[in-house]
N, C-alpha and C positions, 0 to 999 in steps of 0.2 A: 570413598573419595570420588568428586566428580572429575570424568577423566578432561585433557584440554581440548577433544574434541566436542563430549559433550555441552564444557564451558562456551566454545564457541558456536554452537548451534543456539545456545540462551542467549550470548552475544548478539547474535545474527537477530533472529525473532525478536526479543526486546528492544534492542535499540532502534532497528527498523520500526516499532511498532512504539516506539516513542518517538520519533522523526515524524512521522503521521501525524500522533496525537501534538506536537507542537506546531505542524500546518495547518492543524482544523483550527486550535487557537488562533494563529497568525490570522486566516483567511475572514471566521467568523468576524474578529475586530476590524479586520479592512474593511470587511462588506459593509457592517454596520457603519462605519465610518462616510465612507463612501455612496452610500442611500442614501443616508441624511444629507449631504454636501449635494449631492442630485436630484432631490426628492420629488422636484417638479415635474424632468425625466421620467422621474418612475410610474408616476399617477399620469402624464398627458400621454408616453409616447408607449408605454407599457400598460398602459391600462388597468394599474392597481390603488384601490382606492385606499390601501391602507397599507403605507411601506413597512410599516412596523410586523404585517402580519406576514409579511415574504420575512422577513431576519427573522421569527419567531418559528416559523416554520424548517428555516434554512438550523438553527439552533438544536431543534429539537431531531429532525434525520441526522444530523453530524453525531449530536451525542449521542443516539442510540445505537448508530451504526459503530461508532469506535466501542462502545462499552463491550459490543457483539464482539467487536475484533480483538480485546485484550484476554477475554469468557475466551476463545478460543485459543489463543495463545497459552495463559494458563493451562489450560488442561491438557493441551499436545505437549508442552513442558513436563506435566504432571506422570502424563504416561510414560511418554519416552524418557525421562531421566532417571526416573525413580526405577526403572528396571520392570516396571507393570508391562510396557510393553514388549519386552524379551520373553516375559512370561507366560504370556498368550499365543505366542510365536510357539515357544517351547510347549506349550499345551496341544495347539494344531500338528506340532508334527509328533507328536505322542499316538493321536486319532488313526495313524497309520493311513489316511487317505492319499493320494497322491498331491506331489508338491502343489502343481497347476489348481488342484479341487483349495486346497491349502489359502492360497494367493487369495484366489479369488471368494472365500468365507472371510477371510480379513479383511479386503475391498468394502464386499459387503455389507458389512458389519461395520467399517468405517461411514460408509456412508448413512445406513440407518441413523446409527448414532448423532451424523451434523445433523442429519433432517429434523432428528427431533430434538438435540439441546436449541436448533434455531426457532422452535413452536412458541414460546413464549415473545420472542423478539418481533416474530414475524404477525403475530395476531398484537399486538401494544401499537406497531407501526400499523397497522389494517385497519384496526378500533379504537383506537386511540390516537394515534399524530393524525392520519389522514380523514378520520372522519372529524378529528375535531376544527380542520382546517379545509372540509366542503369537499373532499377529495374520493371520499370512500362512495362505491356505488354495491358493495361487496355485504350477503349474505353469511349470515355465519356456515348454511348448509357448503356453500358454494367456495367459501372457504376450504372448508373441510375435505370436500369432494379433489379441487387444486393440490388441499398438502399430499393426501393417499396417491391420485394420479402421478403426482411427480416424482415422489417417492419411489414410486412402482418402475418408473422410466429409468429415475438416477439407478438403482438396483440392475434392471435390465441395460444397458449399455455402459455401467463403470464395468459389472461383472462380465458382460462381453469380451468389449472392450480390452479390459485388462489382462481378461482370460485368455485374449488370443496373442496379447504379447507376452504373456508369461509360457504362452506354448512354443511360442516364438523361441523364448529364450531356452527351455526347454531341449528343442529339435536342432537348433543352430546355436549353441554356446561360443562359438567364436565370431560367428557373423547377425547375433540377433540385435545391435543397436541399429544395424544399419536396414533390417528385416523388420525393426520393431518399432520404428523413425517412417519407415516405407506404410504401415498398417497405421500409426496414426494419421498418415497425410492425408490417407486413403480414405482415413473414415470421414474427416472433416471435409471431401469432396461428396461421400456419400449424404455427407447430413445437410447440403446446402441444397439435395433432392427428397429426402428423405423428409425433411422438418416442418418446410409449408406445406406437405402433402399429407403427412401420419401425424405428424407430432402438435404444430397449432391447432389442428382442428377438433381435437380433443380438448381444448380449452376456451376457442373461440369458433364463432361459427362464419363462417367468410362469403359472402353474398358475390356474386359475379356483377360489375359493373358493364351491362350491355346496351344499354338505350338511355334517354333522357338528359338532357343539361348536364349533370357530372359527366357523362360518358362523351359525350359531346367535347365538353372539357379537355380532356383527357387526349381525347384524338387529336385535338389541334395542337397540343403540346407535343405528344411523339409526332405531328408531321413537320412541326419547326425542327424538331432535335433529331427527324431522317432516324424515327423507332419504330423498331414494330413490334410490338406484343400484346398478342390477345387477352392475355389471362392479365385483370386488371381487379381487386377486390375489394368493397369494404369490410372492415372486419369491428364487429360488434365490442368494441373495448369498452366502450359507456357502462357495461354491465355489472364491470369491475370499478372503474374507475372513470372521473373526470379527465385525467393526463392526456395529452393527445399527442400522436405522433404519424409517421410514417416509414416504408422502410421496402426496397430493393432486395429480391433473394431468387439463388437458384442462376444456373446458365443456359445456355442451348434454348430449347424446345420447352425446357421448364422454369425457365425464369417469368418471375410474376412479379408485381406491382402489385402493394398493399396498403392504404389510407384506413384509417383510421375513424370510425363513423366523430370520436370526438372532436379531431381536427377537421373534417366535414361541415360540421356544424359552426364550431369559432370562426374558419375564417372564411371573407369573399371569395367569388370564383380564381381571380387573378393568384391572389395567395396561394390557394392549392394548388394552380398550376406552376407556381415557380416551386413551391414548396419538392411537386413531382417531376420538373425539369434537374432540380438539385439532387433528386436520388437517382433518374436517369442517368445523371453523369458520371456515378459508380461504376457505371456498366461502361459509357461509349468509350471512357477514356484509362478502360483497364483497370481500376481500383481495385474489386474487389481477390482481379488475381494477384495485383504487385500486395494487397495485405495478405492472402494466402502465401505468396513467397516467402514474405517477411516472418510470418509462424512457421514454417517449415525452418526457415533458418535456425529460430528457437528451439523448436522439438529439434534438431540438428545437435546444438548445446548442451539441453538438456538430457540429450540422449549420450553424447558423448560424456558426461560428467557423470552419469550413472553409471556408464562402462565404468570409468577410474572407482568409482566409488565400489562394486559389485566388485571388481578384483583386488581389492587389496583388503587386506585384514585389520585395518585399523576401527573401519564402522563395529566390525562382530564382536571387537575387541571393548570398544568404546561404551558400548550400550548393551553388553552383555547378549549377544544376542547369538542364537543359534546358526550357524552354517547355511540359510537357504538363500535363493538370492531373492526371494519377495521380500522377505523382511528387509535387506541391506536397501531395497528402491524406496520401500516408505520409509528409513531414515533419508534418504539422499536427496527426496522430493519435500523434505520438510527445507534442507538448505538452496535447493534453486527458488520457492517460493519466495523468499524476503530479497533474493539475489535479484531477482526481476522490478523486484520492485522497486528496488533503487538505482538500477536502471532504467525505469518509465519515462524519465524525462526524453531520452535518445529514443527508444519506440512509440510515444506518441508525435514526434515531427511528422513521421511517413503520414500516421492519419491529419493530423493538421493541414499538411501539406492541402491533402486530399480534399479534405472539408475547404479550402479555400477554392479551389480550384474548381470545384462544385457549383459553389458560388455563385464563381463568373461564369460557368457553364449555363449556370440559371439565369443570370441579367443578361448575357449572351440570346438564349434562346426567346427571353420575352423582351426583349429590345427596348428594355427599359430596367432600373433599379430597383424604385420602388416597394413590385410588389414581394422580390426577395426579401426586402428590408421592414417589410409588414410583416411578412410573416416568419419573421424570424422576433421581431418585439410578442406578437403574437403570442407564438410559443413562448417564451419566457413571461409575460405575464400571466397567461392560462395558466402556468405550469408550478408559478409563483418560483423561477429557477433565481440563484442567484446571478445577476448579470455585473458584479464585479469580484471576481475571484480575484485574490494578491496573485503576482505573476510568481512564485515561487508555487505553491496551492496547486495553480494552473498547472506547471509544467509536471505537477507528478500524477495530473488526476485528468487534467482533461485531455481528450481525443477530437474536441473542438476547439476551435476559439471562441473566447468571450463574443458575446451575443454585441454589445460596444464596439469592439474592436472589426467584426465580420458587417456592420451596418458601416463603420467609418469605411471601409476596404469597396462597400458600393456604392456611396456616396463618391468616393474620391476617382471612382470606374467612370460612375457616370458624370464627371464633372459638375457635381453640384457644389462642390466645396463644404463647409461645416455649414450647417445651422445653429439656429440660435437655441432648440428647445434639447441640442445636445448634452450628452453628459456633462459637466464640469469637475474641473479638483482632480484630485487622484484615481476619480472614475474613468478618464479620460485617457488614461497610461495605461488601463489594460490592455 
């Protein structure tokens, strides 16, 4: 008989994981709704000559992505309820290794396992949606090369990682949530040094931005926004992918500046430089520490709920599981998962916040709107992104605002009032 913890661990996951798949519905209908009632929008001010191919596109990553997320669901069900996974538990501490070696083969071994039931997902979405919508620049060698590499990394730093909060719990049984809350903060400051320096560079190769018109660029924009940093890069994403972006990482002495050779190339000078005024402003105005606080609070929660769940005997009871306490954190980490996620709405304001705020840091530093408001259509037609999410959708998924609503927000900066080749209808209320 399933016991009512178990029950509500299925509770948790399913219904969370059908709340989802009823906003992908909800969203997809809006949007298409919504394109169509905008359509002119979409082909003058976005620059897509075929709105049907942005919903076609937008259709087909939502389905693939949820089908991926129920495939998982399923089978974390599968193991944990049926008792297969007490049984593996029960197996590892049979091998007589020590608990920590224990931990961290199950880690292991969990993560092999997602990397490869995700192989068929991840090559359908690689060779199939993105090339068949202009998107794929990706080799199958290179491919290949990406899954081993990553694989190789997730293995070395889960098994780390993990390993040293299980030693944690190990050496300090009474004070390890508060020891082992301290080793994740830690590492996550470690990796904001550690990632553009070891870790992208083994997938991307990052060119030093030192002379000529970009660089140029670049300089005028940090002496409006009073920056200074050397280390300014492009990074060869074209190789993979048409997608373009950019992105701010690192503090002190090693924070860099990263563009994107695809964004590079779509948009005008002005565009990139608000584009890099807007990730500037991560930095001048605190961001990236107030969203590190705001995870630390989390791993905080989550770390205290494992305490409760590790002492009490209801989990070992529940899912038949053996006395160790690694085993009792990957049940307890299957119930903060779907917990977080239905609280998303409340953790994405901070970044919202932020994203707006960026914004105006951007139309601030280039003394004008516009060129934010280019390349922000830009990015969404390049990228073929949806630019009307239903505000429900929004609030659980996105860490932005609609691409509509952050053009209305600099329009109304700059006193321009609406225009006329603005969105209309329900596009308009995003």
């Amino acid at each position: 008989m399933v016991s009512q913890a178990a029950l509500t661990l299925v509770v948790l996951l399913v219904g969370t994981e059908l709340l989802y798949t009823g906003l992908d519905v909800l969203n997809l209908r809006h949007g298409a709704r919504a394109v169509r009632e905008s359509e002119s929008w979409v082909r003058d001010s976005l620059g897509v000559d075929d709105p049907d191919a942005m919903l076609a596109y937008q259709r087909a990553k939502t389905t693939l992505s949820r089908a991926q997320s129920w495939l998982g669901v399923a089978l974390v069900l599968a193991v944990v309820v049926s008792g297969l996974f007490g049984d593996w538990v029960a197996t590892l501490a049979e091998t007589g290794l020590p608990t920590v070696a224990q931990g961290v083969s199950l880690l292991v071994a969990a993560v092999v396992a997602s990397r490869v039931l995700s192989v068929p997902f991840d090559l359908y979405e690689t060779f199939v949606v993105e090339e068949r919508f202009g998107f794929n620049n990706q080799t199958p060698a290179l491919w290949i090369r990406d899954f081993l590499v990553g694989t190789v990394l997730g293995v070395v730093f889960a098994g780390g990682l993990g390993g040293v909060v299980l030693l944690v719990i190990d050496r300090l049984p009474t004070l390890w949530p508060v020891a082992g809350w301290a080793v994740v903060v830690g590492f996550s400051l470690l990796m904001m040094v550690v990632y553009p320096r070891v870790i992208a560079p083994l997938f991307n190769d990052f060119e030093p931005i030192e002379s000529g018109p970009l660089r140029d660029s670049v300089d005028d924009v940090f002496d409006r926004a009073g920056f200074e940093c050397e280390q300014v890069y492009e990074m060869d994403a074209s190789k993979r992918s048409s997608h373009s972006n950019a992105y701010f990482v690192g503090f002190g002495r090693t924070k860099r500046v990263v563009l994107f050779d695809t964004l590079v190339d779509q948009m005008d000078r002005e565009s990139v430089q608000a584009v890099l005024a807007h990730e500037l402003a991560h930095w001048k105005r605190g961001h990236i520490w107030k969203q590190l606080g705001a995870s630390a609070v989390q791993m905080g929660l989550v770390f205290a709920f494992l305490w409760w769940v590790t002492t009490s005997q209801w989990v070992y009871a529940a899912f038949d599981l053996p006395e160790v306490t690694y085993a009792a954190l990957g049940v307890g980490l299957l119930y903060t998962g779907p917990l977080f996620s239905l609280v998303s709405p409340l953790t994405n304001k901070l970044s919202l916040a932020h994203e707006r705020e960026a914004d105006d840091f951007a139309a601030r530093t280039m003394g004008e709107t516009q060129s934010m408001a280019r390349a922000l259509t830009t990015l969404a037609g390049e990228n073929l992104s949806n630019p009307f999410p239903h505000p429900w959708y929004a609030a659980f998924h996105y860490s932005h605002p609609p691409i509509p609503e952050r053009i209305r927000r600099l329009r109304e900066r700059g006193g321009e009032g609406e225009s006329d080749d603005g969105p209309t209808g329900p596009a308009s209320s995003v």
